[in-house]
mmCIF file of the N, C-alpha and C atoms, coordinates in Angstrom:
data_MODEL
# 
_entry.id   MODEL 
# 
loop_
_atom_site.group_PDB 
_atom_site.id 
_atom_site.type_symbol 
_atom_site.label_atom_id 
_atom_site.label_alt_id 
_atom_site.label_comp_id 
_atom_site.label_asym_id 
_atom_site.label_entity_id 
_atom_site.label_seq_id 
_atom_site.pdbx_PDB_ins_code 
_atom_site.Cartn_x 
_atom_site.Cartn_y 
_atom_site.Cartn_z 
_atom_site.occupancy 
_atom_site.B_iso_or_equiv 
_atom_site.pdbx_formal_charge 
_atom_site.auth_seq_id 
_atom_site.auth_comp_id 
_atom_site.auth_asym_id 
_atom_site.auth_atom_id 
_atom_site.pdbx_PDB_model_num 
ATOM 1   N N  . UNK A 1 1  ? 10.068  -9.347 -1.873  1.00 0.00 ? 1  UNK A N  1 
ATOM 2   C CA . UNK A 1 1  ? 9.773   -9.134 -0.475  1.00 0.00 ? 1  UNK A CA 1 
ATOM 3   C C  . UNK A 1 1  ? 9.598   -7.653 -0.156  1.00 0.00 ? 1  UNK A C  1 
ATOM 4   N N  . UNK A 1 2  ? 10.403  -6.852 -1.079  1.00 0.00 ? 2  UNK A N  1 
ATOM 5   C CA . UNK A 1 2  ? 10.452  -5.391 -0.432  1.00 0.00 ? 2  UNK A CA 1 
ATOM 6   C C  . UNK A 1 2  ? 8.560   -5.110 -0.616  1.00 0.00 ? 2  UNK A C  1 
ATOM 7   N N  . UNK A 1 3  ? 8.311   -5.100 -2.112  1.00 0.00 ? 3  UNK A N  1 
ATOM 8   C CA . UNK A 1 3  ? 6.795   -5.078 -2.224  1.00 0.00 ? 3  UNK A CA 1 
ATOM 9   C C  . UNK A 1 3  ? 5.763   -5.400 -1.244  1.00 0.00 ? 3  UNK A C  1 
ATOM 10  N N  . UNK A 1 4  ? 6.409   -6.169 -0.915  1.00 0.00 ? 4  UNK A N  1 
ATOM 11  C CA . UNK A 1 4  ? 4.947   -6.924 0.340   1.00 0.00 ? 4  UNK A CA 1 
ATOM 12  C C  . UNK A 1 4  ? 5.027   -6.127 1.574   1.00 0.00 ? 4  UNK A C  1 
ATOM 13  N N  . UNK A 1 5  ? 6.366   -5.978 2.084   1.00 0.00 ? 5  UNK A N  1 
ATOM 14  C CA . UNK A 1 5  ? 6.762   -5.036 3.238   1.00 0.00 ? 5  UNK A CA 1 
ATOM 15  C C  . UNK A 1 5  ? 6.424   -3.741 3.035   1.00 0.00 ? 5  UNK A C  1 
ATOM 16  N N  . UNK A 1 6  ? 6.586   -3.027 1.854   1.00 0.00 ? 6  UNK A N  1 
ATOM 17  C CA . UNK A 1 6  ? 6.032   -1.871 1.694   1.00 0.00 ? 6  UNK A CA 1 
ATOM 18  C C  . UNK A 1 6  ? 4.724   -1.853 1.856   1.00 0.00 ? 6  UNK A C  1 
ATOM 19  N N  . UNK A 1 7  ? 3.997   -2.693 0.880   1.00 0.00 ? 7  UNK A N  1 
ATOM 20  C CA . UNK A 1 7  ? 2.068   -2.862 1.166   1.00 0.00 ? 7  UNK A CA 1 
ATOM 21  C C  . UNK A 1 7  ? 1.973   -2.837 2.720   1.00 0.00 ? 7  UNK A C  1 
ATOM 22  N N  . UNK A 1 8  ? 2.553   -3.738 3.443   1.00 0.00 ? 8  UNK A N  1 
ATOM 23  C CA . UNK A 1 8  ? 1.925   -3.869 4.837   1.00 0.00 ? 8  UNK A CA 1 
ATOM 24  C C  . UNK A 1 8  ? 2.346   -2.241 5.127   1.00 0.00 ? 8  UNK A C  1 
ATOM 25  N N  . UNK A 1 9  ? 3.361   -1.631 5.166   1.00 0.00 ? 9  UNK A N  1 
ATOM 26  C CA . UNK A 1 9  ? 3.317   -0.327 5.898   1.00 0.00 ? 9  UNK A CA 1 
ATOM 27  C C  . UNK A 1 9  ? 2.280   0.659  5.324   1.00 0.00 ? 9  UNK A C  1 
ATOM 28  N N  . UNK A 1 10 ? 1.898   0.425  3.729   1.00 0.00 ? 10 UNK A N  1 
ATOM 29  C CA . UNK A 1 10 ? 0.760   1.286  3.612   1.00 0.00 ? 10 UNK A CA 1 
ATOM 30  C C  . UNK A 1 10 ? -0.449  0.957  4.626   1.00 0.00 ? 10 UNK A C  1 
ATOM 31  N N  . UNK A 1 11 ? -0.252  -0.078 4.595   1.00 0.00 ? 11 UNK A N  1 
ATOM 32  C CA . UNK A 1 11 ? -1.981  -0.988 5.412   1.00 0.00 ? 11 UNK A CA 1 
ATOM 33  C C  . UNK A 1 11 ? -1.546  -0.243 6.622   1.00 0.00 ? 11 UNK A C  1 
ATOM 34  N N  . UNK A 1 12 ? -0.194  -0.167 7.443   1.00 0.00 ? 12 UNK A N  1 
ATOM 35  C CA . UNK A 1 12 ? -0.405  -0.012 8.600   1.00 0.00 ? 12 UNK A CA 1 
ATOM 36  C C  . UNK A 1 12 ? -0.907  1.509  8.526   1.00 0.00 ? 12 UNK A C  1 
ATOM 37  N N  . UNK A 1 13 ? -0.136  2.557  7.923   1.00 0.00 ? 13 UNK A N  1 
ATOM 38  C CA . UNK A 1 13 ? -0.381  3.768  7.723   1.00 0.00 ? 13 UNK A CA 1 
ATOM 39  C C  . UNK A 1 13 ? -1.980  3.987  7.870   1.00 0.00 ? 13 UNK A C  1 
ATOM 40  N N  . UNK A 1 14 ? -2.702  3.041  6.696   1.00 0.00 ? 14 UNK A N  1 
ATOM 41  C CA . UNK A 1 14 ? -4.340  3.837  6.317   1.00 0.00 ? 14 UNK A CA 1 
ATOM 42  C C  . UNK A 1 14 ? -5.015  3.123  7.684   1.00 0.00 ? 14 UNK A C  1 
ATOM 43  N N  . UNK A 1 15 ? -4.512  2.551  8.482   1.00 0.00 ? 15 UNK A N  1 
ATOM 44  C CA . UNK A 1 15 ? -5.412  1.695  10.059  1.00 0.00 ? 15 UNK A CA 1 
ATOM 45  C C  . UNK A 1 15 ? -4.588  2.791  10.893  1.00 0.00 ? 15 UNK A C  1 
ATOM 46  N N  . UNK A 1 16 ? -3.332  3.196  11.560  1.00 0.00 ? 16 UNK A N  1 
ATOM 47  C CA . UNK A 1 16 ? -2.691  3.042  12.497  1.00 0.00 ? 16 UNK A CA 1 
ATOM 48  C C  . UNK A 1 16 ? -2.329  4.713  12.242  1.00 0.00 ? 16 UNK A C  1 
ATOM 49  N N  . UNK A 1 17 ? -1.761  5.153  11.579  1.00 0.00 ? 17 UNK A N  1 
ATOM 50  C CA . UNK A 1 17 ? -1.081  6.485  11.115  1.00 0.00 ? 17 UNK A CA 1 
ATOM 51  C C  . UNK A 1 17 ? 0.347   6.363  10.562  1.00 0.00 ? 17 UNK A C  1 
ATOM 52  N N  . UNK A 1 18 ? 0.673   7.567  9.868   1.00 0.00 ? 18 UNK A N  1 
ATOM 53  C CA . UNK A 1 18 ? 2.306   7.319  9.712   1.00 0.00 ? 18 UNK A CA 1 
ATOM 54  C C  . UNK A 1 18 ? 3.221   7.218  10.549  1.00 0.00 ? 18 UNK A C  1 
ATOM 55  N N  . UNK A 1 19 ? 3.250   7.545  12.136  1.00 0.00 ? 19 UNK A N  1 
ATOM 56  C CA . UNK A 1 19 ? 4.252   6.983  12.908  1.00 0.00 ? 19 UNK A CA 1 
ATOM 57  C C  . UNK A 1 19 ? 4.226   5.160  12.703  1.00 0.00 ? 19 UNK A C  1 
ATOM 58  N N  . UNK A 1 20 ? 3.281   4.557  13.218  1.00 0.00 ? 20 UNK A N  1 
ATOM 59  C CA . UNK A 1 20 ? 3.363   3.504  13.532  1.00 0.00 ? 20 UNK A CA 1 
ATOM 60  C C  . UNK A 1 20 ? 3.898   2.595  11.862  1.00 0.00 ? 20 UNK A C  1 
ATOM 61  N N  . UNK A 1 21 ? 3.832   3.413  10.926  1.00 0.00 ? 21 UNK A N  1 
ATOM 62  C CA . UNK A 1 21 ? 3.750   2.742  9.531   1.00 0.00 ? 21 UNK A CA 1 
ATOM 63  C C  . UNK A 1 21 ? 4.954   3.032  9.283   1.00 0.00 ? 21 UNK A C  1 
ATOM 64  N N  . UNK A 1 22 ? 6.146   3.954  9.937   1.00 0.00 ? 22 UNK A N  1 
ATOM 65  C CA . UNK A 1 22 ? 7.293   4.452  9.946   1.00 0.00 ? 22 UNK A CA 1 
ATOM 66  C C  . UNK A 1 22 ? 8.303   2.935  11.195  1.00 0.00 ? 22 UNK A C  1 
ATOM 67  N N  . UNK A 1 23 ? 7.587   3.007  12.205  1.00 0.00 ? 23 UNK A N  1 
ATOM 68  C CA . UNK A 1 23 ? 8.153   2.264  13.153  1.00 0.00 ? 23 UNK A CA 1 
ATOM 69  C C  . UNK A 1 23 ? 8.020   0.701  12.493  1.00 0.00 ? 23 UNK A C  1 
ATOM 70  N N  . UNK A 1 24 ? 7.151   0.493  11.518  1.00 0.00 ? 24 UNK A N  1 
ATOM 71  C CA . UNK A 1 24 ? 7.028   -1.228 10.793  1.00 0.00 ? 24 UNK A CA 1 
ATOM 72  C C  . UNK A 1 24 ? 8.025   -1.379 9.947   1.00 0.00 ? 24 UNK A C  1 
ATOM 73  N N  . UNK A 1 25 ? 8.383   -0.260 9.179   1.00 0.00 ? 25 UNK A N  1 
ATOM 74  C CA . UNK A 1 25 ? 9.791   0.252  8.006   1.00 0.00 ? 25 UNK A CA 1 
ATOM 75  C C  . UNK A 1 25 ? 10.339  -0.359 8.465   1.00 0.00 ? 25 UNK A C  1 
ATOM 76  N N  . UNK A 1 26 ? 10.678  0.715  9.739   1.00 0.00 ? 26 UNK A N  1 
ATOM 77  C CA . UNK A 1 26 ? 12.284  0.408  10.091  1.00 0.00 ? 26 UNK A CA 1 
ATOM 78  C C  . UNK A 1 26 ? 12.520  -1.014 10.870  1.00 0.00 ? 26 UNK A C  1 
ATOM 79  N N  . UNK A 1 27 ? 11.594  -1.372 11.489  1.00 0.00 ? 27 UNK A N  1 
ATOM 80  C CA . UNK A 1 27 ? 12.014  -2.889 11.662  1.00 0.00 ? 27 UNK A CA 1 
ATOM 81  C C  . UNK A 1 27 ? 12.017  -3.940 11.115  1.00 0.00 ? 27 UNK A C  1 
ATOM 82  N N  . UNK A 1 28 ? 11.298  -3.970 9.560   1.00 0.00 ? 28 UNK A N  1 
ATOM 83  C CA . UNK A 1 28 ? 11.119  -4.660 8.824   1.00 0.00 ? 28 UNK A CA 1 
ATOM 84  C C  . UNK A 1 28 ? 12.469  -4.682 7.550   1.00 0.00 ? 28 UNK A C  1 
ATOM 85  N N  . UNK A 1 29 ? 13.086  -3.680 7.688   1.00 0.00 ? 29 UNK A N  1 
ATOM 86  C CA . UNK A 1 29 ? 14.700  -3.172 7.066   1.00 0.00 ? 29 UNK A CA 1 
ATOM 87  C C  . UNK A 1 29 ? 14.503  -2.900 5.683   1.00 0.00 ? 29 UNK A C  1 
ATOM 88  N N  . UNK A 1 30 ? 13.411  -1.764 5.841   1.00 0.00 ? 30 UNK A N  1 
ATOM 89  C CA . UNK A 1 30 ? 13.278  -1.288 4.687   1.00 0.00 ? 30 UNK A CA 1 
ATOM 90  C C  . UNK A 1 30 ? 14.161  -0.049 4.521   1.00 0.00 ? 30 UNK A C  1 
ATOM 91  N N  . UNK A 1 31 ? 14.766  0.304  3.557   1.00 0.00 ? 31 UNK A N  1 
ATOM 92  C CA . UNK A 1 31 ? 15.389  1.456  3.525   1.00 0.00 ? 31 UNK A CA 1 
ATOM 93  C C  . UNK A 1 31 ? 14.649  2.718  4.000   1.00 0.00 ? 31 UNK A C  1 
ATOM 94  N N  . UNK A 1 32 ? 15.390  3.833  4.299   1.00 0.00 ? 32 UNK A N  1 
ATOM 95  C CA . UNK A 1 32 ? 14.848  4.920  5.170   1.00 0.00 ? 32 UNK A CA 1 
ATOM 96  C C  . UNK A 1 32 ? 14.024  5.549  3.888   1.00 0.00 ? 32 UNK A C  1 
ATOM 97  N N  . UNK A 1 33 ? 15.069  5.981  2.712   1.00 0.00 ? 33 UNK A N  1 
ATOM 98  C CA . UNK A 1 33 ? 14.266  6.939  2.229   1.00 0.00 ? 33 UNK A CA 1 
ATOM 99  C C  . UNK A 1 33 ? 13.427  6.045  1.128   1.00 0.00 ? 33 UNK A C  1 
ATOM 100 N N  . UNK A 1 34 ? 13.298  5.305  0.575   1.00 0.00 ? 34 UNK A N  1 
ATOM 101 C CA . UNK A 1 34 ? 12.173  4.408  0.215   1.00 0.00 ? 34 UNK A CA 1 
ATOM 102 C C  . UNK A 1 34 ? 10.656  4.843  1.161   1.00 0.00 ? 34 UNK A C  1 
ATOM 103 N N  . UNK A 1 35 ? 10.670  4.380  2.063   1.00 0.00 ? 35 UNK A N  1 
ATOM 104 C CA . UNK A 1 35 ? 9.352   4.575  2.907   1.00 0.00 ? 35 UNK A CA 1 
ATOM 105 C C  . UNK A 1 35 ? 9.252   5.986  2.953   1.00 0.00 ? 35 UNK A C  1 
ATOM 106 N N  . UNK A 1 36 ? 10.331  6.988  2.905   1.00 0.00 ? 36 UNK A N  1 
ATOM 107 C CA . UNK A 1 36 ? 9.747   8.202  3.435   1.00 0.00 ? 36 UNK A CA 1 
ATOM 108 C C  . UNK A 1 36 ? 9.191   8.530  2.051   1.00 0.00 ? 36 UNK A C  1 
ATOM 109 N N  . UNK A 1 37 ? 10.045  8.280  0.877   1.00 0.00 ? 37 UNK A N  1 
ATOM 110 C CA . UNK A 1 37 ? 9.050   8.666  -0.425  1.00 0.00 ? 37 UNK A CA 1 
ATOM 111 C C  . UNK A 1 37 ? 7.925   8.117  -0.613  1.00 0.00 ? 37 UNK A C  1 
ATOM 112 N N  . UNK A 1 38 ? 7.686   7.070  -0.090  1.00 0.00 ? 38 UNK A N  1 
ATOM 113 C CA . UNK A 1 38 ? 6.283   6.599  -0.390  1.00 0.00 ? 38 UNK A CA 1 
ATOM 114 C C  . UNK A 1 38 ? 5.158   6.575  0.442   1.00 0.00 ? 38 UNK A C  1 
ATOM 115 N N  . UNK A 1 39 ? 5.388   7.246  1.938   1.00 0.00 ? 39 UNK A N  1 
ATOM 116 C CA . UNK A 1 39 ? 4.656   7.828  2.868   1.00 0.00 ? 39 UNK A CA 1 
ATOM 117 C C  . UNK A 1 39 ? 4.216   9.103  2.702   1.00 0.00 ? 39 UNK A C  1 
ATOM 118 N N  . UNK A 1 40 ? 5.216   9.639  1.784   1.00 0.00 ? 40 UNK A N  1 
ATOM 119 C CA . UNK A 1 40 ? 4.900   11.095 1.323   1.00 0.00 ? 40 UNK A CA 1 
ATOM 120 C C  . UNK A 1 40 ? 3.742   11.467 0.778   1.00 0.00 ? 40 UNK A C  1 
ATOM 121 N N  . UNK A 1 41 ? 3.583   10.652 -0.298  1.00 0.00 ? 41 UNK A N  1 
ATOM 122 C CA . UNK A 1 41 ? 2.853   10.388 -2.130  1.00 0.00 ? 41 UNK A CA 1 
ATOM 123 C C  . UNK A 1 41 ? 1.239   10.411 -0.831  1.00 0.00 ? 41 UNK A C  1 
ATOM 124 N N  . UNK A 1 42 ? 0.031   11.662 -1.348  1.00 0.00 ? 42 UNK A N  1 
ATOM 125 C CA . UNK A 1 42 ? -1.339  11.045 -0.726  1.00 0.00 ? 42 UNK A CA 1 
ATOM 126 C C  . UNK A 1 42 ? -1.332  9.702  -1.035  1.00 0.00 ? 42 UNK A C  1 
ATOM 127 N N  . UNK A 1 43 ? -2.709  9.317  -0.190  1.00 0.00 ? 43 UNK A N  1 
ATOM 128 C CA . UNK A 1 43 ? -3.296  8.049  0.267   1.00 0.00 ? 43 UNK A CA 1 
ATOM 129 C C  . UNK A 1 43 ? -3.963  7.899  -1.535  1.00 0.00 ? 43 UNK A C  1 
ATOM 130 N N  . UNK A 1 44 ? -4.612  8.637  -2.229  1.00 0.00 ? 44 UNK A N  1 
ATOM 131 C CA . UNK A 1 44 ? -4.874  8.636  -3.694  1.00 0.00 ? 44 UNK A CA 1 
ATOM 132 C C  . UNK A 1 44 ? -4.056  8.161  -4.332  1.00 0.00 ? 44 UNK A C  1 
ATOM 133 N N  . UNK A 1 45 ? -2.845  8.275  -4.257  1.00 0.00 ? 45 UNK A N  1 
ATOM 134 C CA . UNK A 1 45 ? -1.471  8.566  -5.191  1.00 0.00 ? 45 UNK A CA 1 
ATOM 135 C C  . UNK A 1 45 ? -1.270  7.258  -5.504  1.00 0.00 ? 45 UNK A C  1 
ATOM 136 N N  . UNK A 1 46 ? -1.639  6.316  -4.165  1.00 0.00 ? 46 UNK A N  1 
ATOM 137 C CA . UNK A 1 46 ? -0.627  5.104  -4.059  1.00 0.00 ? 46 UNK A CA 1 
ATOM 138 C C  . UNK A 1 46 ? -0.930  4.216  -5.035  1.00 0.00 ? 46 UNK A C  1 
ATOM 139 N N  . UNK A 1 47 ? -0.867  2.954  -5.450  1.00 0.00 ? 47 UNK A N  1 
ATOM 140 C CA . UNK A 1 47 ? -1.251  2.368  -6.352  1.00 0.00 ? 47 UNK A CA 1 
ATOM 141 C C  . UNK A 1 47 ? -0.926  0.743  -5.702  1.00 0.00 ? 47 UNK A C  1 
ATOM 142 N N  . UNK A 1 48 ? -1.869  -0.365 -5.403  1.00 0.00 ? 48 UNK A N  1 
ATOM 143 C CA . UNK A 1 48 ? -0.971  -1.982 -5.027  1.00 0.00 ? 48 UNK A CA 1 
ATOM 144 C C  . UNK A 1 48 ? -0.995  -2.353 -6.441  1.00 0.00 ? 48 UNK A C  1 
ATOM 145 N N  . UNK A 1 49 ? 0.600   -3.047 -6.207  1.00 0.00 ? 49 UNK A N  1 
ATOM 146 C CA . UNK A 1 49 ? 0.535   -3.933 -7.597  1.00 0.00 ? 49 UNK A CA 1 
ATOM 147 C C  . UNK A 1 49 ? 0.428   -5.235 -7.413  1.00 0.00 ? 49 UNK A C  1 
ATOM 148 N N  . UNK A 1 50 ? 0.045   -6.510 -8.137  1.00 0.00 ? 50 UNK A N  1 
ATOM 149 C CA . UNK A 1 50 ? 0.508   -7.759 -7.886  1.00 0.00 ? 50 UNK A CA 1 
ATOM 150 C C  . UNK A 1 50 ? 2.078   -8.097 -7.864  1.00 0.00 ? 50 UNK A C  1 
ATOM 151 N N  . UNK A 1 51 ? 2.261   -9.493 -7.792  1.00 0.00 ? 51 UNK A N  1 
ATOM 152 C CA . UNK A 1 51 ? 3.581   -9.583 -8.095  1.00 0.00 ? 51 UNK A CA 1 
ATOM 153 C C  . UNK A 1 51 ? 4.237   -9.429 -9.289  1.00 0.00 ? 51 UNK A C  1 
ATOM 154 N N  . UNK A 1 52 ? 3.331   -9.442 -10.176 1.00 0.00 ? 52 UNK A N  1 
ATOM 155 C CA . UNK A 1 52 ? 3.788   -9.440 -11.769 1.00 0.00 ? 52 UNK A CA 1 
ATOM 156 C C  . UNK A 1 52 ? 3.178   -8.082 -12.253 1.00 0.00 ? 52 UNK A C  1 
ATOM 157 N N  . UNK A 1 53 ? 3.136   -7.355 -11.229 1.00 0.00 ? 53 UNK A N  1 
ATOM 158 C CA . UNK A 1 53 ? 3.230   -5.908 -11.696 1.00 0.00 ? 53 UNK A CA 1 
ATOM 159 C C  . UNK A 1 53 ? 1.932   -5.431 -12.370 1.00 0.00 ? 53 UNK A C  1 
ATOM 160 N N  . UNK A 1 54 ? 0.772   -5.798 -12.120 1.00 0.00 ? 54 UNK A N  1 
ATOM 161 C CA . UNK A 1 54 ? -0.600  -5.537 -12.518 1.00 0.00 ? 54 UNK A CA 1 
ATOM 162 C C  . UNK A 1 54 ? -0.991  -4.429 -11.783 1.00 0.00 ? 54 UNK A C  1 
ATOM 163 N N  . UNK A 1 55 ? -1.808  -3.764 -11.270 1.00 0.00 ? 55 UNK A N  1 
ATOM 164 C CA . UNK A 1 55 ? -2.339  -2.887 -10.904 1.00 0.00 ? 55 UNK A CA 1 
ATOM 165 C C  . UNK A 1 55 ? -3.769  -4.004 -10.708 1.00 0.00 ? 55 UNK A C  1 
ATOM 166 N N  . UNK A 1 56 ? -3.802  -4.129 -9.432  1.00 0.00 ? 56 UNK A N  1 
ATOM 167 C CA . UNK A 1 56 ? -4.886  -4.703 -8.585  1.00 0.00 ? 56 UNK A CA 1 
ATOM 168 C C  . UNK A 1 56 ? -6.713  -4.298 -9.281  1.00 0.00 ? 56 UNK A C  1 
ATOM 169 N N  . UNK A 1 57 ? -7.183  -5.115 -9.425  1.00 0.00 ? 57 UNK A N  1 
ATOM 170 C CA . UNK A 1 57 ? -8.589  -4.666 -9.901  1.00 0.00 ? 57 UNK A CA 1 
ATOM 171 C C  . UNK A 1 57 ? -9.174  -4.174 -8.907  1.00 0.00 ? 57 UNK A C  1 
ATOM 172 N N  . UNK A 1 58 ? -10.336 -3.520 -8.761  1.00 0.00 ? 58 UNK A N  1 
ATOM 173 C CA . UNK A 1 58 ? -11.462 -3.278 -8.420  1.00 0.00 ? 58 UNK A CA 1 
ATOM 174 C C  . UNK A 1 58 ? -12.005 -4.004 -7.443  1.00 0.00 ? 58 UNK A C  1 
ATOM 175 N N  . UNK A 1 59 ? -12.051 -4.350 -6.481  1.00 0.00 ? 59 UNK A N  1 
ATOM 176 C CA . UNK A 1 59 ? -12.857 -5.353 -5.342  1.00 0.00 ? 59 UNK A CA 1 
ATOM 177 C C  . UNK A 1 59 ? -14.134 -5.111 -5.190  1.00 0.00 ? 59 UNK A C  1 
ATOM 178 N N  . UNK A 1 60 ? -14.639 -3.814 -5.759  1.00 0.00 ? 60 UNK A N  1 
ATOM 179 C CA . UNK A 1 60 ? -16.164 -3.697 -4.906  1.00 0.00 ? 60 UNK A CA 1 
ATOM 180 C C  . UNK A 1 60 ? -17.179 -4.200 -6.035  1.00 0.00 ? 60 UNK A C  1 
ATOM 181 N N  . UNK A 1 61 ? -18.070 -4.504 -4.981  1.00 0.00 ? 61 UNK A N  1 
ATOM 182 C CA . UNK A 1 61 ? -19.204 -5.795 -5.865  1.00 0.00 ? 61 UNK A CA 1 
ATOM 183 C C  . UNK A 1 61 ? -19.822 -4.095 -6.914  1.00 0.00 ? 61 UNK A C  1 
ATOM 184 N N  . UNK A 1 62 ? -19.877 -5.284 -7.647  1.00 0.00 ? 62 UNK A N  1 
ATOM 185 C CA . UNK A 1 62 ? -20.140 -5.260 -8.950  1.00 0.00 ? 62 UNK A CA 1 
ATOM 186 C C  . UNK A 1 62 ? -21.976 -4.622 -8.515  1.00 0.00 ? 62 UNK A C  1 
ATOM 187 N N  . UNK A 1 63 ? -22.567 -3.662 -9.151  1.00 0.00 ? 63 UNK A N  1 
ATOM 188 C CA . UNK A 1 63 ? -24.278 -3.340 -9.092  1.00 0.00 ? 63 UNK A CA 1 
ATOM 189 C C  . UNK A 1 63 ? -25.054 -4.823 -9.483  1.00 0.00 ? 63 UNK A C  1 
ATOM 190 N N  . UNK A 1 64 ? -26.068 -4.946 -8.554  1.00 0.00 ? 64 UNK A N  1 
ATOM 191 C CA . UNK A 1 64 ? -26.830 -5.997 -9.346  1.00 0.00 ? 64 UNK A CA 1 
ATOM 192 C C  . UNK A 1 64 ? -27.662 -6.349 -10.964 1.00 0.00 ? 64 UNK A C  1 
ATOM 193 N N  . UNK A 1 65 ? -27.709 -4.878 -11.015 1.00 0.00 ? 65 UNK A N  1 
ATOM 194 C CA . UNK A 1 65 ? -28.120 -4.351 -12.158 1.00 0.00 ? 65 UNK A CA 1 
ATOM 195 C C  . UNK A 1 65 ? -26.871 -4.341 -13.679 1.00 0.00 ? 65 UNK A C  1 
ATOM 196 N N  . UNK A 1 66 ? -25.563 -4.623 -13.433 1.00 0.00 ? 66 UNK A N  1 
ATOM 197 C CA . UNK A 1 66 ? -24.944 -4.651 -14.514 1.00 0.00 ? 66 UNK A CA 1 
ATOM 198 C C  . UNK A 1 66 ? -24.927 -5.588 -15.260 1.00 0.00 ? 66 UNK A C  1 
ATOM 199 N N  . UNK A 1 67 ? -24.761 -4.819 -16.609 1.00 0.00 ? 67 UNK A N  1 
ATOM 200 C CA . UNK A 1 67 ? -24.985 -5.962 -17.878 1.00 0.00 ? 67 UNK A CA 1 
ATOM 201 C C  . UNK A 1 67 ? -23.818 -6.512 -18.638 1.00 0.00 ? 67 UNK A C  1 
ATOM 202 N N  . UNK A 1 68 ? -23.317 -7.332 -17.754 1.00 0.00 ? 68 UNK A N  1 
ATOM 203 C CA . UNK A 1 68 ? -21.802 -8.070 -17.814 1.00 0.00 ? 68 UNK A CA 1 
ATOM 204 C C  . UNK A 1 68 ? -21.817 -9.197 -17.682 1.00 0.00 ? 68 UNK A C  1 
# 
């Protein structure tokens, strides 16, 4: 659960800013300094994982032109 709660405060952060992604933390009972370390880290830095700890692929369409 913490994972998912954290993702949503990134989401809120990259839509809303870091106040409002600070104010989802704390009502969602995430620890203080958890979120502040990971609000810290640039928007580059961050990384989503799945639940089994993958590192999320790529979403953007693929060129029509690739030979895959």
């Amino acid at each position: 659960m913490t994972a998912e709660k954290v993702s949503v405060a990134l989401l809120t952060r990259a839509a809303f800013g870091a106040g409002p992604a600070v104010t989802y933390a704390e009502l969602a009972g995430l620890p203080t300094g958890l979120i502040e370390e990971v609000l810290a880290r640039p928007v580059g830095c961050v990384r989503e994982f799945t639940p089994m700890m993958l590192v999320q692929g790529d979403r953007r369409a693929a060129p029509r032109n690739a030979d895959f």
